[in-house]
VOPAGU-2260 file (C-alpha; in pm, 1 decimal, decimal comma):
REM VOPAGU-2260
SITE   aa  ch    i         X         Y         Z
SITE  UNK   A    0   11041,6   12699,4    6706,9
SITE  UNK   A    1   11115,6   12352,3    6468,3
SITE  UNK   A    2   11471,7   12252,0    6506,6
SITE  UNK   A    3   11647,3   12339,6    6193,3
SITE  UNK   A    4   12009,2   12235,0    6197,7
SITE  UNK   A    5   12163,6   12007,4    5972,9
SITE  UNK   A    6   12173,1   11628,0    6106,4
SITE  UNK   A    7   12578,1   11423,3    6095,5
SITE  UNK   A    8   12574,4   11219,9    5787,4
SITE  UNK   A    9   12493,8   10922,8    6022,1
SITE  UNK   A   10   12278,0   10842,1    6315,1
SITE  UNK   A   11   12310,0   10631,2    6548,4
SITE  UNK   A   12   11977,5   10414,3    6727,8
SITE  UNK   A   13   11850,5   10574,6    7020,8
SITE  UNK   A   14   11873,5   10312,6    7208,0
SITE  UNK   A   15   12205,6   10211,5    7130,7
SITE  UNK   A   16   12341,8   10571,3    7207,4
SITE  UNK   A   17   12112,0   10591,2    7553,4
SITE  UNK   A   18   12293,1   10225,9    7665,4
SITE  UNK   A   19   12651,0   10388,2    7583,8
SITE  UNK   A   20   12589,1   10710,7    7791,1
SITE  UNK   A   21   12433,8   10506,3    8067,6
SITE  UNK   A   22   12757,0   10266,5    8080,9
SITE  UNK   A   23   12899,9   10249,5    8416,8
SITE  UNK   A   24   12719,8   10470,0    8576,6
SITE  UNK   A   25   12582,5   10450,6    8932,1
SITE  UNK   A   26   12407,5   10702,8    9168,6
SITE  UNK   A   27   12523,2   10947,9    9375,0
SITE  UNK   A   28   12594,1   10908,3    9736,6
SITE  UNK   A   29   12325,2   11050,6    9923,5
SITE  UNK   A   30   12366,7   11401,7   10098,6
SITE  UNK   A   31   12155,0   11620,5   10373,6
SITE  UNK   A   32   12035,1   11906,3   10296,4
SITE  UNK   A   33   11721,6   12105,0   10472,0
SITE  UNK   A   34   11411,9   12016,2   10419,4
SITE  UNK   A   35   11353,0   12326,6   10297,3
SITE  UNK   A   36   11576,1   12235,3    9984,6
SITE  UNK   A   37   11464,5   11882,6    9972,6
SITE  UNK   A   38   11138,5   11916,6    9747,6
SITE  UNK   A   39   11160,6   11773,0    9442,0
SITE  UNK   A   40   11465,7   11596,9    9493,4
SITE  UNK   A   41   11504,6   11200,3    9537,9
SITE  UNK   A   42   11497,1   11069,1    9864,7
SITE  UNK   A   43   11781,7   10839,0    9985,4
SITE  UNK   A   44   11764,4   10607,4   10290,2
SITE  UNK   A   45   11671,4   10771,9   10598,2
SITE  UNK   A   46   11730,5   10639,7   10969,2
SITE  UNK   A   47   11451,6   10435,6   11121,3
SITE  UNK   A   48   11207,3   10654,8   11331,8
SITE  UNK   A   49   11011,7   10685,2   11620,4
SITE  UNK   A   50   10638,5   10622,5   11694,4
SITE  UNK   A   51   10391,4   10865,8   11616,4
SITE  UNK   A   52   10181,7   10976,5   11803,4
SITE  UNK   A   53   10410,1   10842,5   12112,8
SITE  UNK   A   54   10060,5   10697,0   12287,3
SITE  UNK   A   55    9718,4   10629,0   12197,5
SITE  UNK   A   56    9560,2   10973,4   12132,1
SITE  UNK   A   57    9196,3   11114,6   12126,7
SITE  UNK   A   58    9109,2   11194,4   11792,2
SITE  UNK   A   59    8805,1   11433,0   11853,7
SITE  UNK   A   60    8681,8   11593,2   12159,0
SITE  UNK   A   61    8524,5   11354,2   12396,2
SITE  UNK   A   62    8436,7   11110,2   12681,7
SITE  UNK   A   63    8702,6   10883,3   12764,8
SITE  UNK   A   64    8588,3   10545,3   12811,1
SITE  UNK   A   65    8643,7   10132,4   12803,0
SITE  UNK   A   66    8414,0   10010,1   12556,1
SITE  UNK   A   67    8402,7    9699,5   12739,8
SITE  UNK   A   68    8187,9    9884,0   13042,8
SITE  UNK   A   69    7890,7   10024,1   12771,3
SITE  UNK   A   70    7764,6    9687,8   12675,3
SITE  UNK   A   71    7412,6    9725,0   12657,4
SITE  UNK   A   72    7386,5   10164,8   12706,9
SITE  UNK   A   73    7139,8   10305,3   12465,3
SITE  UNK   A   74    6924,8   10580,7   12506,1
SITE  UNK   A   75    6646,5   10404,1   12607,1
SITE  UNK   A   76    6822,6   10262,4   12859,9
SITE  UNK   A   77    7114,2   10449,1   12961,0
SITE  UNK   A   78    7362,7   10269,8   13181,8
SITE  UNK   A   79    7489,5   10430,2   13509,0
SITE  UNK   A   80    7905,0   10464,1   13463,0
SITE  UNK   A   81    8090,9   10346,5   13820,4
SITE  UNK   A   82    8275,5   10649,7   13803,8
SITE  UNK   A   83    8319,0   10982,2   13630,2
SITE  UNK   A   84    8387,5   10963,3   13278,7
SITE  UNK   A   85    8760,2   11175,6   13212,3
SITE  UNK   A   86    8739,0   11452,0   12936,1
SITE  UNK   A   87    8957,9   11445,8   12639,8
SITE  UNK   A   88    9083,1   11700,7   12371,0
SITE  UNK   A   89    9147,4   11621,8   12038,6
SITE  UNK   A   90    9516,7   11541,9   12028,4
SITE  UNK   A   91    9541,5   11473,5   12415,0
SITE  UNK   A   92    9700,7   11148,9   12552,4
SITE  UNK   A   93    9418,8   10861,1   12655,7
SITE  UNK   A   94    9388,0   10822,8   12993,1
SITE  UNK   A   95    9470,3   10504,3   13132,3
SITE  UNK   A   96    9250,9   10220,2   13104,1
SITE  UNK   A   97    9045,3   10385,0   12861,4
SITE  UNK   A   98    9038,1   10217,0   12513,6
SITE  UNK   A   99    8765,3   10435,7   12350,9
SITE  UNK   A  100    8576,8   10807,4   12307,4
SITE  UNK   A  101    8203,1   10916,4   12307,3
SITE  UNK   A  102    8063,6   11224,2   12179,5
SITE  UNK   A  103    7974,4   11487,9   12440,0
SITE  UNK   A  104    7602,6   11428,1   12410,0
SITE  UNK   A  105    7609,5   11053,2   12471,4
SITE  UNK   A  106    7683,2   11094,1   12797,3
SITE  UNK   A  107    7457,1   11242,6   13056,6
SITE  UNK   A  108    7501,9   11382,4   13390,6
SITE  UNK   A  109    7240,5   11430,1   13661,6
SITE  UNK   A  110    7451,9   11577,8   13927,8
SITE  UNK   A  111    7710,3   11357,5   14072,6
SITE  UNK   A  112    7596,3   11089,7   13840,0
SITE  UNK   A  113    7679,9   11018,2   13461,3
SITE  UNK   A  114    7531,3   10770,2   13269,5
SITE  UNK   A  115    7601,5   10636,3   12885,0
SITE  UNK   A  116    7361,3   10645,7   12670,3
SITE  UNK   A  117    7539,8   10494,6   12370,0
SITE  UNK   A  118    7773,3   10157,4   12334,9
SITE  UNK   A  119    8124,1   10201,3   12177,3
SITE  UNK   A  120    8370,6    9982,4   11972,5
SITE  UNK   A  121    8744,2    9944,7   12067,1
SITE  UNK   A  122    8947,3   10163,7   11976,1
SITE  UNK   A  123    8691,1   10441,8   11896,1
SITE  UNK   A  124    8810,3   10810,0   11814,4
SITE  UNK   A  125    9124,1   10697,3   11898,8
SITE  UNK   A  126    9476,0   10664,9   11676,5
SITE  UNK   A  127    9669,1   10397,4   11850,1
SITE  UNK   A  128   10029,3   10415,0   11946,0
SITE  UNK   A  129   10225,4   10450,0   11621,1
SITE  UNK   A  130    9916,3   10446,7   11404,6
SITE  UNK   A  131   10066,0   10740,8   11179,8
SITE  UNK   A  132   10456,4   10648,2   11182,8
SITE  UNK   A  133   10532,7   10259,5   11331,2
SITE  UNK   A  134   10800,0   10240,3   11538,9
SITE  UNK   A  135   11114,4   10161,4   11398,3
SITE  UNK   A  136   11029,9   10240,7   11041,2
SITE  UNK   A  137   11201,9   10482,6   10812,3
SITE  UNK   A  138   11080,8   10697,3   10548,7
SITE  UNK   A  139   11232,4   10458,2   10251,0
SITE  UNK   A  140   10920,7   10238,1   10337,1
SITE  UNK   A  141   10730,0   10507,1   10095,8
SITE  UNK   A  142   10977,9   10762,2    9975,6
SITE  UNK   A  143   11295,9   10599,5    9866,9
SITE  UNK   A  144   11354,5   10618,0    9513,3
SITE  UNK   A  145   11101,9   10844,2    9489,5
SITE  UNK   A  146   11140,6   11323,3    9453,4
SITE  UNK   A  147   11034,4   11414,7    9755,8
SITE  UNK   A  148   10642,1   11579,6    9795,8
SITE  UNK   A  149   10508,5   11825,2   10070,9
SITE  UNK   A  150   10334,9   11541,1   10214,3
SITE  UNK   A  151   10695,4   11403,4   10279,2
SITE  UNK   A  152   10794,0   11684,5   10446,4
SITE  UNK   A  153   10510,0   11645,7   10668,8
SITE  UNK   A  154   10599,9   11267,0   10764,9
SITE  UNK   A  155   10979,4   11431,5   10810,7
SITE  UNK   A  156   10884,5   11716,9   11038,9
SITE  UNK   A  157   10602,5   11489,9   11240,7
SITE  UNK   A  158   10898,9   11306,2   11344,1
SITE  UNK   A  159   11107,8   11582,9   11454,9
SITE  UNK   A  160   11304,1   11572,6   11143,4
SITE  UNK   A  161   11496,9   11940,4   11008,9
SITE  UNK   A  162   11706,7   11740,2   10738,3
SITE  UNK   A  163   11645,4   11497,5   10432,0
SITE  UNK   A  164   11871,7   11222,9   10303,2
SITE  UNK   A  165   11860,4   11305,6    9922,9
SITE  UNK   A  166   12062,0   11215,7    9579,8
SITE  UNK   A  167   12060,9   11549,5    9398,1
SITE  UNK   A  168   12307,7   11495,1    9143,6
SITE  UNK   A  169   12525,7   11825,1    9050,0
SITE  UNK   A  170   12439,1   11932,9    8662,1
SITE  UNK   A  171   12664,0   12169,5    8462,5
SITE  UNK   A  172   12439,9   12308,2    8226,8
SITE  UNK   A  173   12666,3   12509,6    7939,0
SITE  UNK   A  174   12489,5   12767,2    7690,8
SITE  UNK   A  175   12652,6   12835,0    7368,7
SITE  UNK   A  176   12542,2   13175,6    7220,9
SITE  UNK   A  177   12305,7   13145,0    6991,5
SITE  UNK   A  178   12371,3   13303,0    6642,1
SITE  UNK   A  179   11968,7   13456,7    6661,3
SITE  UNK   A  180   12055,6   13629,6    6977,6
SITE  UNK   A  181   11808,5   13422,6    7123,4
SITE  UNK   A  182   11871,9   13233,7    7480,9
SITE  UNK   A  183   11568,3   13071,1    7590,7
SITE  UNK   A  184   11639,4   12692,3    7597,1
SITE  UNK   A  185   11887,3   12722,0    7852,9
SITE  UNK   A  186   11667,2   12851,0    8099,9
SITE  UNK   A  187   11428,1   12605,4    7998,8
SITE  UNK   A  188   11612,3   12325,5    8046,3
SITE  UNK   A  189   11751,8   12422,4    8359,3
SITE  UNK   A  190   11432,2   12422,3    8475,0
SITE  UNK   A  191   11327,2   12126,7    8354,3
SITE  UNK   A  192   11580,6   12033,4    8554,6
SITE  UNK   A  193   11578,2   12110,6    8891,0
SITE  UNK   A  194   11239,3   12009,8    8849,0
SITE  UNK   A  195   11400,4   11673,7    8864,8
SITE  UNK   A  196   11598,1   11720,9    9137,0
SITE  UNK   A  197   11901,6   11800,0    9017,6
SITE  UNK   A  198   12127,6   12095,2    9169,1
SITE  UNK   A  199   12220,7   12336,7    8812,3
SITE  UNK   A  200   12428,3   12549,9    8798,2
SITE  UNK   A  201   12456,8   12741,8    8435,6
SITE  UNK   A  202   12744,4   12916,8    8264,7
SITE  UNK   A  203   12741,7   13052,2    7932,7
SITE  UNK   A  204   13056,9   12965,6    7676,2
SITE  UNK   A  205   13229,8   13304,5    7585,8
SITE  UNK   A  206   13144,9   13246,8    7219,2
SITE  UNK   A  207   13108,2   12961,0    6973,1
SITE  UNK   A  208   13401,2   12855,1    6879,8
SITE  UNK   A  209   13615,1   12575,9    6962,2
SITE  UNK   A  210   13849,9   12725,3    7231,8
SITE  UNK   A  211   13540,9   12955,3    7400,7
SITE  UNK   A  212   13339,5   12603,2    7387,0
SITE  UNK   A  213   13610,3   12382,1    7531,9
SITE  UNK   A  214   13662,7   12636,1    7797,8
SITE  UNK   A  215   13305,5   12592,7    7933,2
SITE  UNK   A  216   13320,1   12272,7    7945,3
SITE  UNK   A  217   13637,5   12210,2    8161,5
SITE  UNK   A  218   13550,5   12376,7    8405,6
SITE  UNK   A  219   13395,5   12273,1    8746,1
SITE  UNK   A  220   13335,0   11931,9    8941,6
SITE  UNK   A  221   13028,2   11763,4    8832,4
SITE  UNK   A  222   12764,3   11447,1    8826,9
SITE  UNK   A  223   12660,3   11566,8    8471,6
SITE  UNK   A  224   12726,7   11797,1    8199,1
SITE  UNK   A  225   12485,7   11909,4    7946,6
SITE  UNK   A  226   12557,0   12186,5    7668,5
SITE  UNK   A  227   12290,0   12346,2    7452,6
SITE  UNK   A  228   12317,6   12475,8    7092,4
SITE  UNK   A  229   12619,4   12473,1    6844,6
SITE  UNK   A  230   12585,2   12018,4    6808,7
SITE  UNK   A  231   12489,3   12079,1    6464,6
SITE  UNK   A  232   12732,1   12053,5    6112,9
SITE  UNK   A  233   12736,2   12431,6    6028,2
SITE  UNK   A  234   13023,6   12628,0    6041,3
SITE  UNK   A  235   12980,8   12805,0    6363,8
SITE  UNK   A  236   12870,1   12479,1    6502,8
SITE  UNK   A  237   13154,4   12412,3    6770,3
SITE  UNK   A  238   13075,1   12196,4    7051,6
SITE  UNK   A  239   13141,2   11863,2    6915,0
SITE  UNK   A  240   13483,5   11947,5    6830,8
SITE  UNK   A  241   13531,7   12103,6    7160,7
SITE  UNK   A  242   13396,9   11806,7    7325,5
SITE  UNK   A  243   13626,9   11506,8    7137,0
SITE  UNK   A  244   13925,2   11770,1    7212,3
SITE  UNK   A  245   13828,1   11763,4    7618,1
SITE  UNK   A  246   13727,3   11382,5    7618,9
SITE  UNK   A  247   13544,0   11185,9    7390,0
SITE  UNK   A  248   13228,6   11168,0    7175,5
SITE  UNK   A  249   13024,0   10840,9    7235,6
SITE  UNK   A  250   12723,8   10959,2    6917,7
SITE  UNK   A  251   12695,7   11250,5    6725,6
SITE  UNK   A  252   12366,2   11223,7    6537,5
SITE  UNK   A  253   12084,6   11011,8    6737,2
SITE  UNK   A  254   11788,8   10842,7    6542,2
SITE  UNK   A  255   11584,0   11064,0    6715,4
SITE  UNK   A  256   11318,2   11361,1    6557,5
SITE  UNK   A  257   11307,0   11616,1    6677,6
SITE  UNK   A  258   11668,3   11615,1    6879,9
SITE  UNK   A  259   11893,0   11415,0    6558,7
SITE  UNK   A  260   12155,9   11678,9    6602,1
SITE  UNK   A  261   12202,3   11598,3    6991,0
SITE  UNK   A  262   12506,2   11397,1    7095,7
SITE  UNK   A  263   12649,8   11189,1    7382,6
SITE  UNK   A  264   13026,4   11192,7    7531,6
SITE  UNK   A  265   13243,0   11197,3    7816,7
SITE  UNK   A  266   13452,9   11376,9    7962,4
SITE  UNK   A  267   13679,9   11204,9    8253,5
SITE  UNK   A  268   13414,8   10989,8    8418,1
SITE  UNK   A  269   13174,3   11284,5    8369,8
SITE  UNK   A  270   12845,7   11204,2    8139,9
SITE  UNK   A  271   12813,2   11463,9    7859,6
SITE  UNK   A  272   12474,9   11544,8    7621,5
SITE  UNK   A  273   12514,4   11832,1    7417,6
SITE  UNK   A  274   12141,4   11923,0    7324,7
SITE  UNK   A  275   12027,9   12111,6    7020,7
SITE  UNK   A  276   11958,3   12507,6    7047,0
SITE  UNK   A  277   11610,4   12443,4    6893,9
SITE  UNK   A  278   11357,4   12443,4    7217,9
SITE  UNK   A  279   11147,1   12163,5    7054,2
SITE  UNK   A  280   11472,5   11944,9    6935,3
SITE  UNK   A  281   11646,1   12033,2    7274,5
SITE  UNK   A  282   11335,1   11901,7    7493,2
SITE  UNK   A  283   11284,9   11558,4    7275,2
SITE  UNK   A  284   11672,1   11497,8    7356,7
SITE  UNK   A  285   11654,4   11629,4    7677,0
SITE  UNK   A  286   11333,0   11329,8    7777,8
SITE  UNK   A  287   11510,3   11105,9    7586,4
SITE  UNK   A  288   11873,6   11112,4    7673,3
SITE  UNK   A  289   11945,5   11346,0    7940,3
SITE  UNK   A  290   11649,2   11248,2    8185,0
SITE  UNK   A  291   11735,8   10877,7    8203,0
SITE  UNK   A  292   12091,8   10974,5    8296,8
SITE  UNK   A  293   11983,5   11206,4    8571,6
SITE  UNK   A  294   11755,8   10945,5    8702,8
SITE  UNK   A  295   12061,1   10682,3    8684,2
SITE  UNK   A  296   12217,6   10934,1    8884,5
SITE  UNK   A  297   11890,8   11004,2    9121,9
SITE  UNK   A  298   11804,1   10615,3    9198,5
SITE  UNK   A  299   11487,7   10766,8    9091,4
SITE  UNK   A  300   11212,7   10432,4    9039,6
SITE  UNK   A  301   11074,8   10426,5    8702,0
SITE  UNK   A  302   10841,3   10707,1    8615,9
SITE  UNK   A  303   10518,7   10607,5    8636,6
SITE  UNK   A  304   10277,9   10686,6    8255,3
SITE  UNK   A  305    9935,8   10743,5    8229,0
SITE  UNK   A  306    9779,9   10445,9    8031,3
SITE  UNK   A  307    9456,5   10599,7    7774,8
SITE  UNK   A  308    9348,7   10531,6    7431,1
SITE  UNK   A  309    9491,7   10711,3    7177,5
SITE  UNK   A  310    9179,0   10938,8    6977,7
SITE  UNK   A  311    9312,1   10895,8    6625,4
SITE  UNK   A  312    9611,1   10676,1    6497,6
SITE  UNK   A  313    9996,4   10794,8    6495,9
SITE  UNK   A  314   10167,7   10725,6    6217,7
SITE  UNK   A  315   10536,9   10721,1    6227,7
SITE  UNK   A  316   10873,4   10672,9    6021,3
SITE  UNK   A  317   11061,3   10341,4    6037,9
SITE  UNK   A  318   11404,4   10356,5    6133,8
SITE  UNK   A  319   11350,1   10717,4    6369,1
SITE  UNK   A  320   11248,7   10724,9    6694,5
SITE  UNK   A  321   10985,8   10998,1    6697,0
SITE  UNK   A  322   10866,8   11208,8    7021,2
SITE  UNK   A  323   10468,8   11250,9    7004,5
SITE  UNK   A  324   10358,5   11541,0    7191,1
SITE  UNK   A  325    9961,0   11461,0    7355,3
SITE  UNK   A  326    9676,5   11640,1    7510,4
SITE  UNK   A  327    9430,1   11425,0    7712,5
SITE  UNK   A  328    9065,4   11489,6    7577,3
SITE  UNK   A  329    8794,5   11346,0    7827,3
SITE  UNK   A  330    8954,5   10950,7    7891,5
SITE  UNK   A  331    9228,3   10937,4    7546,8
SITE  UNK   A  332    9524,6   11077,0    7463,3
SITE  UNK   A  333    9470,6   11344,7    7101,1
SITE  UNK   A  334    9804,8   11346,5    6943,6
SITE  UNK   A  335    9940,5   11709,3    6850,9
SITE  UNK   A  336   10219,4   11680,2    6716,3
SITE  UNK   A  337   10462,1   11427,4    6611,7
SITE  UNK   A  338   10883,1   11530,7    6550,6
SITE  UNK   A  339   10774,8   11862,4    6469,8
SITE  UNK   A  340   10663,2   12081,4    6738,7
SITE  UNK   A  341   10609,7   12476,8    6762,0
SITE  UNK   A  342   10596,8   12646,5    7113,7
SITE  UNK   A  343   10173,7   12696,3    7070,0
SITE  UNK   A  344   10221,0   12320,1    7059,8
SITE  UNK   A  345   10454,1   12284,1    7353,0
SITE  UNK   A  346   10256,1   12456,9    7565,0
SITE  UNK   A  347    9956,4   12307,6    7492,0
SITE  UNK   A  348   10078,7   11948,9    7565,0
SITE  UNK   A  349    9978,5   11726,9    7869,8
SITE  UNK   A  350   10202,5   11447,2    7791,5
SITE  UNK   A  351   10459,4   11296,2    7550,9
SITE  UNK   A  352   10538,6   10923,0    7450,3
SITE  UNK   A  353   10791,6   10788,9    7182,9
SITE  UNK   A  354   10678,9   10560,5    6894,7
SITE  UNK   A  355   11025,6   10342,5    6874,0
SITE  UNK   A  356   11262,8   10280,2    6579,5
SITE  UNK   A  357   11107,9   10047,5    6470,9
SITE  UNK   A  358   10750,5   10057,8    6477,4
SITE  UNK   A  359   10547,0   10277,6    6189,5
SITE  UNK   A  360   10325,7   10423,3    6451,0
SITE  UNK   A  361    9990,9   10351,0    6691,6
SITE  UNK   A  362    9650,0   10272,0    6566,3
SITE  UNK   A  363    9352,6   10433,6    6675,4
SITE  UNK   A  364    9195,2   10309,5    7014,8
SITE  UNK   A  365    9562,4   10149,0    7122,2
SITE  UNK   A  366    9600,0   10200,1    7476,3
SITE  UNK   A  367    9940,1   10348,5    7514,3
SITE  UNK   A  368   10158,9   10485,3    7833,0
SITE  UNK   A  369   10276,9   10865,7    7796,4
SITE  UNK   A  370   10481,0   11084,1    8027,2
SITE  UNK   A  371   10300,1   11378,0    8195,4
SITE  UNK   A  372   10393,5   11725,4    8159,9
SITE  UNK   A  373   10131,3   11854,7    8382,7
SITE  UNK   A  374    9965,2   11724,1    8742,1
């Protein structure tokens, strides 16, 4: 599904429209929410915690012991113990004085009597005090900045936690009926969305013209407003009127293919990117524009890219940014598509990059950084 709407007579760099839309702003404050909400959000600062486990803790089922009194216990010359060894669960406190486990058949009893038959090291089969979660630390040590995983969780509900500190930024997405009938970006890109981490909410304008449009958009408190469809020059193409007449229109036109007819704006302090209706044109803006504003808004660290050789060169226009759509074939990146994309090709993608402005393209062999679409 190619984007096929009719660019402004003028675009504007990509990177000169990205730097206006990202001027001034600053995350969110952080919020609570359950944990059960929290995946896939960004984690904020969280208080500092306490130990865990609380005490030294057997880590396997065994014979609780100081290593210090096996010197010399073997097998073939198993060492009488002063007093009865105490047994340990995994999980269950150490004992006292004991600084180590053995395995159940390395110790031998002959009646009253029990004797080692094998020497241990400090400290073994056991997780010291704090060994999983220090004392004192807090979760921004490794999750700060960062969306939240289910191994998060874990470290959150190990420490007694029911509540995460995250920056989920609110996101007005607004579709504009589509003159095909069709309305499958905007579910898309939702989804994309709170994918992020942001909290969506969707509307649909009443129709496409400039009152239904500007309606839409007015309405509702929010971190971020995206529309989708109608950012075109055709005469039912309304929501770049409707935007200047609710606030104002940073670029209309971006040197970006697919995705020239997106545009940026404001509206009160409120970001705006109205995003083609094409899926493919829609997406490219959508990586391009609208995901570096939501992670502005996140504190989200930089995305981290999977470095591989490209298979075969990408060649590219000067003067256009142009998104590159990639499958990964054994240990290098095969390009599928570049500005042009159909939803066989979409779907088929692991990862995307950009070849800059600038630049006429990749050669062959050129290890290059893309974004992944899948795990």
């Amino acid at each position: 599904m190619a984007s096929i709407q009719r660019p402004p007579a003028s675009l504007t760099p990509l990177d000169v429209a990205l730097a206006a839309l990202l001027e001034r702003i600053r995350p969110v404050a952080p919020v609570e929410v359950p944990l059960a909400q929290a995946l896939g959000c960004v984690a904020a600062e969280m208080p500092p915690q306490n130990a865990h486990p609380p005490h030294d803790t057997a880590i396997s089922d065994g014979w609780a012991l100081h290593a210090r009194d096996l010197v010399g216990a073997s097998s073939y010359s198993p060492l009488p113990l002063s007093a009865p060894p105490a047994w340990v669960d995994a999980g269950d406190p150490m004992p006292e004085g004991c600084d180590c486990l053995l395995d159940a058949d390395c110790v031998d009893q002959i009646g009253p009597l029990f004797q080692a038959l094998a020497e241990a090291r400090p400290w073994q089969g056991v997780r010291r005090i704090g060994g999983d979660i220090a004392e004192g630390s807090t979760l921004m040590d490794f999750a700060t900045g960062r969306q939240i995983r289910p191994l998060d969780l874990v470290i959150a509900r190990t420490n007694g936690l029911d509540r995460f500190n995250v920056r989920r930024p609110r996101l007005r997405i607004v579709g504009i009926p589509a003159s095909t009938g069709e309305a499958v970006t905007t579910p898309l890109i939702a989804e994309n969305a709170q994918a992020a981490g942001a909290e969506v909410v969707c509307v649909q304008a009443a129709g496409r013209d400039v009152v239904s449009v500007a309606t839409a958009i007015e309405s509702d408190a929010c971190d971020m407003l995206v529309t989708i469809g109608g950012s075109g020059v055709g005469r039912n193409d309304a929501t770049i009127t409707a935007l200047a007449r609710c606030g104002e229109v940073l670029a209309h036109g971006v040197a970006l293919q697919p995705g020239r007819t997106a545009a940026t704006g404001r509206i009160g302090n409120v970001p705006v990117i109205a995003l083609p209706g094409a899926v493919d044109a829609a997406l490219a803006a959508w990586w391009m524009l609208a995901l570096p504003l939501l992670d502005r808004l996140s504190a989200l660290w930089p995305r981290a890219r999977r470095i591989l050789p490209l298979a075969r060169k990408i060649a590219s226009s000067v003067g256009i940014a142009e998104v590159v759509l990639l499958e990964r074939v054994e240990e290098a990146w095969l390009p599928l598509a570049v500005g042009d994309f159909s939803l066989s090709t979409i779907a088929r993608a692991d990862a995307w990059l950009v070849v800059p402005g600038p630049s006429e393209g990749f050669a062959a062999g050129k290890p290059v950084g893309a974004y992944m679409l899948r795990d």
